[in-house]
C-alpha positions, 0 to 999 in steps of 0.5 A, spaced: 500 500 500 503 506 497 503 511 503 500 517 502 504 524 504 504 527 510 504 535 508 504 540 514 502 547 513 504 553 518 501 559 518 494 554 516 488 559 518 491 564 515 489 567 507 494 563 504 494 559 508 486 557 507 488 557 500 494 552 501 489 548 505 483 546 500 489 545 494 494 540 496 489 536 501 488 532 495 496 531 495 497 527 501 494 528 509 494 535 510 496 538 518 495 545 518 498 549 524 496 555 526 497 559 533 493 565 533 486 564 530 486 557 531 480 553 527 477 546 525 482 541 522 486 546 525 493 543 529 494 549 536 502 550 535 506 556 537 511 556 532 516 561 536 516 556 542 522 550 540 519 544 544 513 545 542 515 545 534 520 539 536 514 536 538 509 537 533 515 534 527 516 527 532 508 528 531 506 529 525 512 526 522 512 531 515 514 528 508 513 535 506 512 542 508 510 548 506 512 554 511 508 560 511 507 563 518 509 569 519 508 577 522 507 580 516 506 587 518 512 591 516 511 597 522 510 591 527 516 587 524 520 595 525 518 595 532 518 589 535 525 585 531 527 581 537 519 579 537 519 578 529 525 573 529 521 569 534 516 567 528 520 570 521 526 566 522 528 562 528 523 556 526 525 556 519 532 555 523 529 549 526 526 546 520 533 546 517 535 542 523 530 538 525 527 536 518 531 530 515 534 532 508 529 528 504 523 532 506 522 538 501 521 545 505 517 550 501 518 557 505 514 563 502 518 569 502 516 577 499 517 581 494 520 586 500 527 583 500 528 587 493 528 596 495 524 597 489 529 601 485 530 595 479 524 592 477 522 587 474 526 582 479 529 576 477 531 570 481 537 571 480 538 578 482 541 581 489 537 582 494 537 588 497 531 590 503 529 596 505 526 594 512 526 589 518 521 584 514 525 584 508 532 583 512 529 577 515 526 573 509 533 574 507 536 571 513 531 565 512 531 564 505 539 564 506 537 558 511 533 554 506 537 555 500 542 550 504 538 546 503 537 540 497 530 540 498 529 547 499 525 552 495 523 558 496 517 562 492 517 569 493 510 572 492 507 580 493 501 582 496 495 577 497 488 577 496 483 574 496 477 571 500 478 570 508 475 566 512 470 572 514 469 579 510 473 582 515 479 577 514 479 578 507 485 583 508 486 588 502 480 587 499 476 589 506 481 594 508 480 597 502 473 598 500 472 600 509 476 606 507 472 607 501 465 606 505 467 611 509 465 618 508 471 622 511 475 625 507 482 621 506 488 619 501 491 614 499 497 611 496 498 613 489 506 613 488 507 606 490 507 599 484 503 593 487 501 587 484 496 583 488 496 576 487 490 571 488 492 566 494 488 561 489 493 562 485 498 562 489 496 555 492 497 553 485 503 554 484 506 552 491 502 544 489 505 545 482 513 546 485 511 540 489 509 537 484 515 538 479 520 537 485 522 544 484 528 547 489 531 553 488 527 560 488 521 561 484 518 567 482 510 568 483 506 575 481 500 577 478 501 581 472 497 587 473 502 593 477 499 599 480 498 604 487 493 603 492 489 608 489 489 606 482 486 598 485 482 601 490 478 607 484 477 599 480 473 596 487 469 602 487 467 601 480 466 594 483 462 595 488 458 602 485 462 606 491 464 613 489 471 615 491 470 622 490 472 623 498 479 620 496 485 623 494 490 620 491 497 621 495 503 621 490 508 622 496 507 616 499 503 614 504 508 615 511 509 609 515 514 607 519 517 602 516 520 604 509 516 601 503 520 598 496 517 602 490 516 597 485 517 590 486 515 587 480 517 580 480 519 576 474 515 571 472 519 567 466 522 561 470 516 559 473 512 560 465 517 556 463 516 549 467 509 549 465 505 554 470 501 560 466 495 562 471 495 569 472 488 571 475 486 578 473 484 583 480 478 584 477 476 578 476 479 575 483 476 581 487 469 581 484 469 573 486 470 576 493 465 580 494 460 575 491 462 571 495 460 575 501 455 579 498 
């Protein structure tokens, strides 16, 4: 009788990690692990405790995982770096140590460990973080590249649908501000590409499938600010942005943001994979999702 393979997925009730989920359930046995929004089929793990992540390993006895916990927030990551580490680096450490050589570790990184100033990025271009997320996916990619069966998929902003309206992340985030009457900006000087976590979820199964090590690039192809996504959202959902002002400044933050950090996608074409979801199609599948 062939074993099928145990597949352990981190970060599992987050929006990609929701995705990730549904796709490879059909690869094998899926253990999602999640921490702070734990749910059904939902293994309660705190990543940033060693024993506790050495328990689960001798427990769940992976054949594949796919690592995508983390602080995603680049303000929180800024002003709280010990804390970061905690989650963005020090598992993947542990992974590295307690995953015996054989079994794939595919870590999801960003498109933030570029300073947007060369777009579009290769594979093989050199990294240069602007901010202390960035810096810390460096320092955990350096990890898994050591890796035979380490791959890594650098990805951009995500949307999508999350388990509720209001964990639907940019979507969400995005047509609150426009529903709300007080006058405000929004970023127009930043490149974005939101990309489907669908979409994503696919490529990861498809890395897994090819038995793919090594960096791979994956993004929409659609680039634009904040305010150019959110005039298409209020087109979408019949809202009027009069309120809205774009910002070509650049909205402040507290942790520096890239400019453009469009990531090519040629690599990832040439194995096979070409779907590319367009914005508008993902985000009108989202609101008549929750409508």
């Amino acid at each position: 009788m062939k074993h099928e393979k145990n597949i352990l997925i981190t970060g599992a009730s987050g929006l990609l990690g929701s995705s990730l989920r549904v796709r490879l359930d059909g690869l094998g046995v899926v253990t999602g692990v999640a921490h702070s929004t734990p749910g059904e089929r939902l293994v309660p793990v705190d990543l940033r405790e060693a024993n506790a992540l050495e328990a689960l390993l001798k427990e769940a006895k992976p054949d594949v995982v796919v690592h995508s916990a983390a602080y995603r927030d680049p303000d929180f990551c800024e002003d709280h770096r010990d804390e970061a580490f905690r989650l963005n680096v020090a598992p993947v450490e542990q992974f590295c140590e307690l995953l015996p050589e054989s079994v794939p570790l595919l870590f999801i990184s960003s498109d933030y460990v570029f300073d947007g100033e060369a777009a579009p990025y290769s594979e093989e271009d050199e990294r240069h973080p602007v901010n202390e997320y960035g810096r810390l996916k460096v320092k955990a990619e350096d990890l898994v590249l050591q890796r035979a069966t380490g791959s890594v998929l650098r990805i951009p902003l995500l949307i999508g649908a999350g388990p509720t309206w209001e964990t639907s992340g940019f979507i969400y985030k995005t047509l609150a501000k426009i529903q709300d009457p007080t006058p405000s900006s929004l970023d127009d000087a930043g490149i974005r590409f939101p990309t489907w976590t669908e979409d994503v979820a696919d490529v990861a199964a498809h890395i897994l499938g090819i038995e793919g090590s090594g960096i791979y690039h994956y993004s929409s192809l659609e680039g634009g600010t904040k305010y150019r996504w959110a005039l298409e959202l209020a087109d979408l959902a019949g809202l009027s942005m009069e309120h809205i002002s774009p910002d070509r400044e650049g909205s402040p933050t507290r942790a520096v943001r890239p400019g453009n950090t469009q990531l090519a996608v040629d690599k990832i074409r040439r194995t096979g994979l070409n779907r590319f979801t367009r914005f508008r199609e993902v985000a009108r599948s989202v609101l008549e999702g929750f409508a």
